[in-house]
C-alpha positions in Angstrom: -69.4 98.0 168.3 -71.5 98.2 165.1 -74.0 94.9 164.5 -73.7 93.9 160.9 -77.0 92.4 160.9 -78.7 95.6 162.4 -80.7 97.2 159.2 -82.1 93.1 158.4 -81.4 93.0 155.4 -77.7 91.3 155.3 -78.6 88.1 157.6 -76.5 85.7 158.4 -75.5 83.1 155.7 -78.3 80.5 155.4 -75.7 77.7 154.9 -72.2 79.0 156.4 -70.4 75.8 155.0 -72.1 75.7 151.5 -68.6 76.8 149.8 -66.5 74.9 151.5 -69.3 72.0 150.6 -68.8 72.6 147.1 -64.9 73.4 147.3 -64.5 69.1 148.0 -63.1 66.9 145.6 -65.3 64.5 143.7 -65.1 61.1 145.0 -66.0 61.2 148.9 -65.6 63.1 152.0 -63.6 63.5 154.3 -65.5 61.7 156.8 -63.4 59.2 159.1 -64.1 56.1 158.7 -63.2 53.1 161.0 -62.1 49.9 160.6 -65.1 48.2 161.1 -66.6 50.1 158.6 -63.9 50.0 156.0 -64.8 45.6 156.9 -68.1 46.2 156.0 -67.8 48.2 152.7 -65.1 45.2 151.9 -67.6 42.3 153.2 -64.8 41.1 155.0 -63.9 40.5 158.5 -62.8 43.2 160.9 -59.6 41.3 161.5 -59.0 40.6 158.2 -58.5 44.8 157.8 -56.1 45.0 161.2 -54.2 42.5 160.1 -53.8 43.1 156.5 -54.1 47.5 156.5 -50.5 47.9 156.1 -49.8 45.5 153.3 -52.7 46.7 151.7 -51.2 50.4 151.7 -54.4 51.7 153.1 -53.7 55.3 154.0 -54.6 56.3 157.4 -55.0 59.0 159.8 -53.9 58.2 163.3 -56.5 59.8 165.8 -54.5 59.0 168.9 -51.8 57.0 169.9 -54.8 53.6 169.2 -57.4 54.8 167.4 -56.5 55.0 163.2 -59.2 55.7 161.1 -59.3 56.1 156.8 -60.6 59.7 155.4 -63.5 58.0 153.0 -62.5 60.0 149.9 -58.9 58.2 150.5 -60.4 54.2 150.9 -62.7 54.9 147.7 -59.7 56.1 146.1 -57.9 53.2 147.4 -60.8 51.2 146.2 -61.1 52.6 142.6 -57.0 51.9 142.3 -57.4 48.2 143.0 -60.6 47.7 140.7 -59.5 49.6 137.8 
């Protein structure tokens, strides 16, 4: 089996994600955010979010068969639609 790194001059990437870094689209991540945080970026209550999410048409991401969550680059699209 031949080592690719063997001669030292072709190490391994310094930053293995970098492109897939720059590959994102522009307005978030996709970082999962949860209800109590989506509250907190709103400065409302918790239970405002639960009871309201689906009227609100905020997309979510269903985790298991209780746990939702909100990809962040989705809720600040969400966001931007609503404040426009």
């Amino acid at each position: 089996m031949s080592d690719q790194y063997a001669s030292g001059q072709n190490g391994p990437p310094k930053e293995p994600y970098a492109r897939a870094r720059r590959a994102m689209p522009r307005g978030g991540s996709n970082a999962l955010l949860s209800f109590e945080t989506l509250a907190e970026r709103m400065e409302v209550p918790k239970r405002t979010v639960l009871d309201n999410y689906r009227a609100w048409d905020i997309p979510v991401v269903r985790i298991s068969d209780r746990i939702l969550r909100v990809r962040e680059r989705d809720f600040e699209a969400w966001i931007d639609a609503r404040t426009e």
